[in-house]
N, CA, C and O atoms as a GROMACS GRO file, in nm:
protein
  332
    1UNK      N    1   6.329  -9.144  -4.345
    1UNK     CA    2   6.235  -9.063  -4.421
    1UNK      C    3   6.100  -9.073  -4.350
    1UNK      O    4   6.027  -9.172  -4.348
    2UNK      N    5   6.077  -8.949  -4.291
    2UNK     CA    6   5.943  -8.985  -4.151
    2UNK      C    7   5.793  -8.968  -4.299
    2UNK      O    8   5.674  -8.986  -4.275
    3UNK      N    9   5.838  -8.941  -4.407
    3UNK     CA   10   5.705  -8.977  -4.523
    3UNK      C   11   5.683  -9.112  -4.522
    3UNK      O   12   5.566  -9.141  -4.497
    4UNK      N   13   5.764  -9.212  -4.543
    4UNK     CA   14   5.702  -9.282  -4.593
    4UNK      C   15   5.567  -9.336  -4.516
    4UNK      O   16   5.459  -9.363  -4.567
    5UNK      N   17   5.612  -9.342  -4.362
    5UNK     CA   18   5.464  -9.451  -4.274
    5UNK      C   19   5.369  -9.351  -4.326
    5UNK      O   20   5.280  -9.412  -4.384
    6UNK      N   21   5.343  -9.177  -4.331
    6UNK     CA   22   5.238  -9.157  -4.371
    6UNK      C   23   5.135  -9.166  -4.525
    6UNK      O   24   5.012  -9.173  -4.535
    7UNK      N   25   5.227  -9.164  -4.616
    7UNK     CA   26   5.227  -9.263  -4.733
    7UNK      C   27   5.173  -9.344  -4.712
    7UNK      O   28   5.051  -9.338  -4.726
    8UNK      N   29   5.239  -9.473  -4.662
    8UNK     CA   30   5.144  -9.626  -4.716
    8UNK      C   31   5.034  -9.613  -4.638
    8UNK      O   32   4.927  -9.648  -4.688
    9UNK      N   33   5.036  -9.551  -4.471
    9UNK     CA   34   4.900  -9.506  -4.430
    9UNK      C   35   4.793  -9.442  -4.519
    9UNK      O   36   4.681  -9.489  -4.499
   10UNK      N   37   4.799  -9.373  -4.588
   10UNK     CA   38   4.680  -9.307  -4.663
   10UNK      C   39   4.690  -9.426  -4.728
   10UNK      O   40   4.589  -9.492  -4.699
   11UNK      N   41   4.785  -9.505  -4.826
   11UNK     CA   42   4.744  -9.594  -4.958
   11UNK      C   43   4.642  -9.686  -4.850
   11UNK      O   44   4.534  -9.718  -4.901
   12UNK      N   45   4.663  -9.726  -4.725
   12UNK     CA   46   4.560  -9.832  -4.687
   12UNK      C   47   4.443  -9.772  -4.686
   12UNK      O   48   4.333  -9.823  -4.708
   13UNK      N   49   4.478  -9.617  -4.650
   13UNK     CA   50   4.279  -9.557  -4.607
   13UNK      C   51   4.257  -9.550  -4.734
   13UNK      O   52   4.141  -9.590  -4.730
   14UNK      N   53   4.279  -9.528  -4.864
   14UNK     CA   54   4.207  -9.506  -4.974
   14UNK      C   55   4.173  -9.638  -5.018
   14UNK      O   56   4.059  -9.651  -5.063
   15UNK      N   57   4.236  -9.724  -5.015
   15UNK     CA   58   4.243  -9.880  -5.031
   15UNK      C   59   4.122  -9.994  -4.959
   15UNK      O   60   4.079 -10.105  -4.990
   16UNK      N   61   4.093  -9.877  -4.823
   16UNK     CA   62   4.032  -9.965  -4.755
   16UNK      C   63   4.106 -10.086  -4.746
   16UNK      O   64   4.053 -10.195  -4.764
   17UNK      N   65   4.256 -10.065  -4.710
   17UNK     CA   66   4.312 -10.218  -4.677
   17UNK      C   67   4.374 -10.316  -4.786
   17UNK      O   68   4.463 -10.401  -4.791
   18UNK      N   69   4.321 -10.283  -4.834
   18UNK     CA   70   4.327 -10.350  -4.977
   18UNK      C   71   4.459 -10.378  -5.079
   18UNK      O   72   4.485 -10.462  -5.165
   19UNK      N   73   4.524 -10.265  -5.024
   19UNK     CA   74   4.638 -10.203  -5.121
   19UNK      C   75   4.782 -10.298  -5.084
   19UNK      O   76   4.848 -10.232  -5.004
   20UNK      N   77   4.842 -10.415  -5.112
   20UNK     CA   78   4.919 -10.479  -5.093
   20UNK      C   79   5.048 -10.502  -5.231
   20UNK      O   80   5.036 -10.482  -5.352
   21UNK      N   81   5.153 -10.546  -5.160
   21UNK     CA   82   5.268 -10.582  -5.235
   21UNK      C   83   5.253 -10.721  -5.278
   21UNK      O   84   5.252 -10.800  -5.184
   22UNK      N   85   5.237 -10.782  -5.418
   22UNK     CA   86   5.199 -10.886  -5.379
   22UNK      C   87   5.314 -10.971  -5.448
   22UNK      O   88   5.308 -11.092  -5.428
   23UNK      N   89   5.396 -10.932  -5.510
   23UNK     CA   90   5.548 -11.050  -5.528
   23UNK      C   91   5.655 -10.934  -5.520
   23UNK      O   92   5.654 -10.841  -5.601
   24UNK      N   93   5.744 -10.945  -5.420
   24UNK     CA   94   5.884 -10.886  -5.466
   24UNK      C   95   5.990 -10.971  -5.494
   24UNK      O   96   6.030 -11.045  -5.405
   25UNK      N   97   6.039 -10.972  -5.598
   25UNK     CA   98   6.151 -11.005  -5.655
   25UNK      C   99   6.256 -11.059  -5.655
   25UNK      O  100   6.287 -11.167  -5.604
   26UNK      N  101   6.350 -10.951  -5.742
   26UNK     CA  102   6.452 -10.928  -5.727
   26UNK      C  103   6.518 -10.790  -5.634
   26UNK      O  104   6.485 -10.674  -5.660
   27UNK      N  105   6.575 -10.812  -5.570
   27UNK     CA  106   6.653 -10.718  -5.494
   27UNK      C  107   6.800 -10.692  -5.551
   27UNK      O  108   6.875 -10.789  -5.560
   28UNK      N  109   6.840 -10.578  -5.587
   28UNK     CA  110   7.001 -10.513  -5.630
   28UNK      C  111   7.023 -10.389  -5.603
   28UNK      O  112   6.975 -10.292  -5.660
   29UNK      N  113   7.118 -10.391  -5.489
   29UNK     CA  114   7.246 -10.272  -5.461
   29UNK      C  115   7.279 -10.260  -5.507
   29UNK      O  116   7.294 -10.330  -5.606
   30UNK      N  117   7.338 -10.134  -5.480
   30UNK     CA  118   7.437 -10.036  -5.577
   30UNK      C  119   7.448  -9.919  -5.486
   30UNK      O  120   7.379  -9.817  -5.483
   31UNK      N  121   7.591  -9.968  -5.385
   31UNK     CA  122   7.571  -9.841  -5.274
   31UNK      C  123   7.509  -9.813  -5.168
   31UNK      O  124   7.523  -9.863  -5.056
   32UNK      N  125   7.451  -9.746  -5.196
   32UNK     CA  126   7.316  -9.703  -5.093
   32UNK      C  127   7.195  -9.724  -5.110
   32UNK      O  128   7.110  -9.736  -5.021
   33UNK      N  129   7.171  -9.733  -5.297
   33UNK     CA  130   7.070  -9.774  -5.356
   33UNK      C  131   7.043  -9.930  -5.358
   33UNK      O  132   7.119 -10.027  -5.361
   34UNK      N  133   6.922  -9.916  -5.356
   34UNK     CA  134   6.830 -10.064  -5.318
   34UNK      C  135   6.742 -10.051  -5.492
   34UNK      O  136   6.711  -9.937  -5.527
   35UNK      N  137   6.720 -10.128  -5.554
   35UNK     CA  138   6.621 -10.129  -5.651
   35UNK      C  139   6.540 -10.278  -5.648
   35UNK      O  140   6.601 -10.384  -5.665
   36UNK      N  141   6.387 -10.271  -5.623
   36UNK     CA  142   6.356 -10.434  -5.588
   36UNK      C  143   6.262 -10.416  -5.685
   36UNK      O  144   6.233 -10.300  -5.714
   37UNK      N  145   6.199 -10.520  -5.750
   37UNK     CA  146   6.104 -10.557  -5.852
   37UNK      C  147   6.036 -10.601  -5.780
   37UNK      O  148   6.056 -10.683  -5.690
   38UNK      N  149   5.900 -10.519  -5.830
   38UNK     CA  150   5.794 -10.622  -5.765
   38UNK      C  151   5.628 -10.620  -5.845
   38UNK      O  152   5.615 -10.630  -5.967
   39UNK      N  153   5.537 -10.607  -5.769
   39UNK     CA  154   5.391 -10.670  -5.826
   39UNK      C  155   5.286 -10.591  -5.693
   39UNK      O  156   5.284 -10.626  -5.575
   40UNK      N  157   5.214 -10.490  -5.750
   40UNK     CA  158   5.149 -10.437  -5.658
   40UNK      C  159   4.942 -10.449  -5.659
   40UNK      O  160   4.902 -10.486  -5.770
   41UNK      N  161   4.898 -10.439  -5.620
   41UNK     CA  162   4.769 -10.468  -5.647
   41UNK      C  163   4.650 -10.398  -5.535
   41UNK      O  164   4.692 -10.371  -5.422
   42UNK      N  165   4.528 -10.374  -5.564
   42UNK     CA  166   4.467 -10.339  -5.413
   42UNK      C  167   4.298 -10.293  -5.509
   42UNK      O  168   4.293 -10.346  -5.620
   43UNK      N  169   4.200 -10.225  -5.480
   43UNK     CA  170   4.084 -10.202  -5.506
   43UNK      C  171   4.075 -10.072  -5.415
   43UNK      O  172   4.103 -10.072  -5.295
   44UNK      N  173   4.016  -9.925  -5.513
   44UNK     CA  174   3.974  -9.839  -5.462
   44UNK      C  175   3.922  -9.744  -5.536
   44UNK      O  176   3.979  -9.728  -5.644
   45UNK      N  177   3.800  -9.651  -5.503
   45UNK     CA  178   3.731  -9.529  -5.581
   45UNK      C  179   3.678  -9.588  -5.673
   45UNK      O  180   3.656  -9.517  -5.771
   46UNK      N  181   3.624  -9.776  -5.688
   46UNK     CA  182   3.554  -9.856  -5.746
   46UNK      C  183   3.649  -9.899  -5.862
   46UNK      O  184   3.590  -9.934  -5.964
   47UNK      N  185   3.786  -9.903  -5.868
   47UNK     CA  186   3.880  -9.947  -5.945
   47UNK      C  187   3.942 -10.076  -5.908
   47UNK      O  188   3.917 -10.117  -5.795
   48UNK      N  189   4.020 -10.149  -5.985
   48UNK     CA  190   4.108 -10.224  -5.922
   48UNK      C  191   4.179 -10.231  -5.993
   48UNK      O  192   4.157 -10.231  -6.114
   49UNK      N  193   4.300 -10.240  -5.933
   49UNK     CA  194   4.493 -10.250  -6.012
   49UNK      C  195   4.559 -10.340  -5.986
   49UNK      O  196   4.552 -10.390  -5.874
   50UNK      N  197   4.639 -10.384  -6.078
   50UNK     CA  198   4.719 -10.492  -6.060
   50UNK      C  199   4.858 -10.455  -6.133
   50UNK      O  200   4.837 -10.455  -6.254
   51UNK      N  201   4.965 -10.430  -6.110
   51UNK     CA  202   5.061 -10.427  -6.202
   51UNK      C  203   5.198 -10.416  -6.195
   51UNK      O  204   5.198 -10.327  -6.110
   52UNK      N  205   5.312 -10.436  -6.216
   52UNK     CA  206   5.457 -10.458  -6.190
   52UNK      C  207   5.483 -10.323  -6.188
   52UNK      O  208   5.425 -10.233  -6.249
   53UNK      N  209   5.605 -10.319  -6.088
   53UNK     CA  210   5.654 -10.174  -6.070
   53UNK      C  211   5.799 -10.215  -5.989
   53UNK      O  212   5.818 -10.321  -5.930
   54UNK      N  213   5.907 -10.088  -6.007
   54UNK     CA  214   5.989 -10.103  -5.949
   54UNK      C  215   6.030  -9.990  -5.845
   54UNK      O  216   5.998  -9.874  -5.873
   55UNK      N  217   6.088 -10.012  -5.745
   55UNK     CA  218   6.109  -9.945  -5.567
   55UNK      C  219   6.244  -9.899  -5.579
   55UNK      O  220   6.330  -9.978  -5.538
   56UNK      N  221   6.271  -9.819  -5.613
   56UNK     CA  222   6.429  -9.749  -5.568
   56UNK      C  223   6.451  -9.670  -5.450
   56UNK      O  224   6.416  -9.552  -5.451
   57UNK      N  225   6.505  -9.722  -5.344
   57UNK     CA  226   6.539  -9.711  -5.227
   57UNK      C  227   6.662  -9.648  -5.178
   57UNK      O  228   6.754  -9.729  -5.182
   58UNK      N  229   6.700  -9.531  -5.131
   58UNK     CA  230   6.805  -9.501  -5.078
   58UNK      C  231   6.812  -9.533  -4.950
   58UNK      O  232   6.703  -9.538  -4.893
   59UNK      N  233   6.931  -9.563  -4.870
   59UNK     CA  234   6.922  -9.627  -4.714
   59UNK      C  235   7.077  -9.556  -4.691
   59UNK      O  236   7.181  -9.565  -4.757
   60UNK      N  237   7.041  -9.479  -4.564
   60UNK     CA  238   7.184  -9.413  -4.534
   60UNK      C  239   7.164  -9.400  -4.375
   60UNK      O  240   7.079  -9.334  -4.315
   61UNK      N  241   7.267  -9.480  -4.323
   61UNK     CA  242   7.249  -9.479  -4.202
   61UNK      C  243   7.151  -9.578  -4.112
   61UNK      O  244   7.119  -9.567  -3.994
   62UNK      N  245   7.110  -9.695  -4.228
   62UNK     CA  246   7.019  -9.814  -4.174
   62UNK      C  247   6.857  -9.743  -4.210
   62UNK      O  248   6.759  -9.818  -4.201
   63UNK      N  249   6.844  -9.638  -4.238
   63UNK     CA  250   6.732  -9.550  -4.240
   63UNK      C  251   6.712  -9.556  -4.414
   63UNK      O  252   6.812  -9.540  -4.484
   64UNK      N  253   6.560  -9.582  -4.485
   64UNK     CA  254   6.518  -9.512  -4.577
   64UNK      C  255   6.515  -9.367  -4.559
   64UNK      O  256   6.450  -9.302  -4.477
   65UNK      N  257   6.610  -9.319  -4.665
   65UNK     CA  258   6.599  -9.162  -4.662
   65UNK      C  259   6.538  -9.094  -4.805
   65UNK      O  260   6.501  -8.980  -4.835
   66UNK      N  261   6.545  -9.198  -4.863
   66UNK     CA  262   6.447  -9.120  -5.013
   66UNK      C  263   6.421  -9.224  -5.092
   66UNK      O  264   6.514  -9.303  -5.107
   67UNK      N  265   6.310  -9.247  -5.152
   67UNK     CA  266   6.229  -9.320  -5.269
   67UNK      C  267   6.165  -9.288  -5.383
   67UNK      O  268   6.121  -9.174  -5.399
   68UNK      N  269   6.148  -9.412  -5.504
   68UNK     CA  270   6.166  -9.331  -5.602
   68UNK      C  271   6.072  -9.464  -5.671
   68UNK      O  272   6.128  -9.571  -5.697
   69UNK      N  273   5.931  -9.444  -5.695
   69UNK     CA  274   5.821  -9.572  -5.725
   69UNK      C  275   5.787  -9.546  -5.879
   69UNK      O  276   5.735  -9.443  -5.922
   70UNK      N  277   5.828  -9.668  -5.964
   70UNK     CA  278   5.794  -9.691  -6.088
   70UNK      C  279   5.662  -9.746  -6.104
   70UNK      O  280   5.637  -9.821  -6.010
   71UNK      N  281   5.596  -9.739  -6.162
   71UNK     CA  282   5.467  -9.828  -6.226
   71UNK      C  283   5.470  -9.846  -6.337
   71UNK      O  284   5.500  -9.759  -6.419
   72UNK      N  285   5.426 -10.014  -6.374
   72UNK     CA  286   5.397 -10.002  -6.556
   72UNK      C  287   5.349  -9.922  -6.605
   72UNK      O  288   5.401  -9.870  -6.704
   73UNK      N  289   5.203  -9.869  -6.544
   73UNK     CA  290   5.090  -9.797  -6.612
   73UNK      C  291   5.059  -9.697  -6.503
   73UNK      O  292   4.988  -9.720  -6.404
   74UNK      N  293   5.143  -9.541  -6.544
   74UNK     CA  294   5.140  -9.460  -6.431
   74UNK      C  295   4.997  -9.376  -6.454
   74UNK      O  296   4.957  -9.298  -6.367
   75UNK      N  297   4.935  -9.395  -6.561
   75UNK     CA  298   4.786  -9.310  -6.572
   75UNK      C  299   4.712  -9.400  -6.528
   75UNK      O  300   4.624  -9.350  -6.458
   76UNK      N  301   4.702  -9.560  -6.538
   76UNK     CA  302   4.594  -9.644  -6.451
   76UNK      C  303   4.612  -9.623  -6.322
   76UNK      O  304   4.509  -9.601  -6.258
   77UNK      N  305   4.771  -9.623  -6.232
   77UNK     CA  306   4.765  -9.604  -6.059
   77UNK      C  307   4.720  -9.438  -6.057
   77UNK      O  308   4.652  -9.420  -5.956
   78UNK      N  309   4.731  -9.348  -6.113
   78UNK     CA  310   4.705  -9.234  -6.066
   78UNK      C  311   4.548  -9.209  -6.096
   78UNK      O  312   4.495  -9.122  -6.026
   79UNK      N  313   4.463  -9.282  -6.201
   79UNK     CA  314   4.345  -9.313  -6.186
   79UNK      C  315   4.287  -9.404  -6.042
   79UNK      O  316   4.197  -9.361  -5.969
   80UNK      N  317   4.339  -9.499  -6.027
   80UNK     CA  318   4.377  -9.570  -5.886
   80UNK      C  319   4.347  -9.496  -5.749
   80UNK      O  320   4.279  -9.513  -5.648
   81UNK      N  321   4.399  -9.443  -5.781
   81UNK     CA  322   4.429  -9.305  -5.631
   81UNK      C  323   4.378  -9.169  -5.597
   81UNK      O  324   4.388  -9.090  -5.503
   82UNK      N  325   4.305  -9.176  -5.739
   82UNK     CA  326   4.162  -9.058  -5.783
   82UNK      C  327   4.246  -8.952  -5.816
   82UNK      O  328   4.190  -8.844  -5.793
   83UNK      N  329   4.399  -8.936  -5.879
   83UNK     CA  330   4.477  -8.784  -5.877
   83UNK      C  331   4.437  -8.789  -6.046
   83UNK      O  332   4.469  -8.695  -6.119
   0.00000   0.00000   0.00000
C-alpha cells in the first residue's frame, strides 16, 4: 500500500515529530488480517492527544495492502489533525 509512508509522513509534519506509537500490545491474526492494540500520542495545532486505538492490517503478499485505524475518541484525533 504505497499510502501508507505518505500518511505517517504528513502525521510527523503536522506533529512536528511528535506523533508516536507509544505501547503496542496485543497482536492477533486472522488470515491475512493483523489487528494490534495499541496507545498513540503526539502534540499539534496547539493540542495534545493521548489515547488507545486499534490497527487492522491486511498483509498479502508480505506487503500492507489496506488499513483500517480505530481511535477511542475519533472527534478529539480529528480535532488533533485540524479536520
Amino acid at each position: 500500500m504505497a499510502a501508507v509512508g505518505p500518511m505517517l509522513g504528513a502525521m510527523m509534519e503536522v506533529s512536528k515529530g511528535t506523533f508516536a506509537i507509544t505501547r503496542a500490545d496485543h497482536y492477533m491474526a486472522n488470515g491475512d488480517w493483523v489487528a494490534i492494540t495499541l496507545e498513540f500520542a503526539g502534540e499539534a495545532n496547539g493540542r495534545t492527544m493521548k489515547q488507545a486505538g486499534v490497527d487492522l492490517i491486511r498483509i498479502d503478499g508480505g506487503k500492507i495492502v489496506e488499513v483500517k485505524l480505530f481511535s477511542s475518541d475519533p472527534a478529539q484525533e480529528d480535532a488533533f489533525w485540524g479536520q
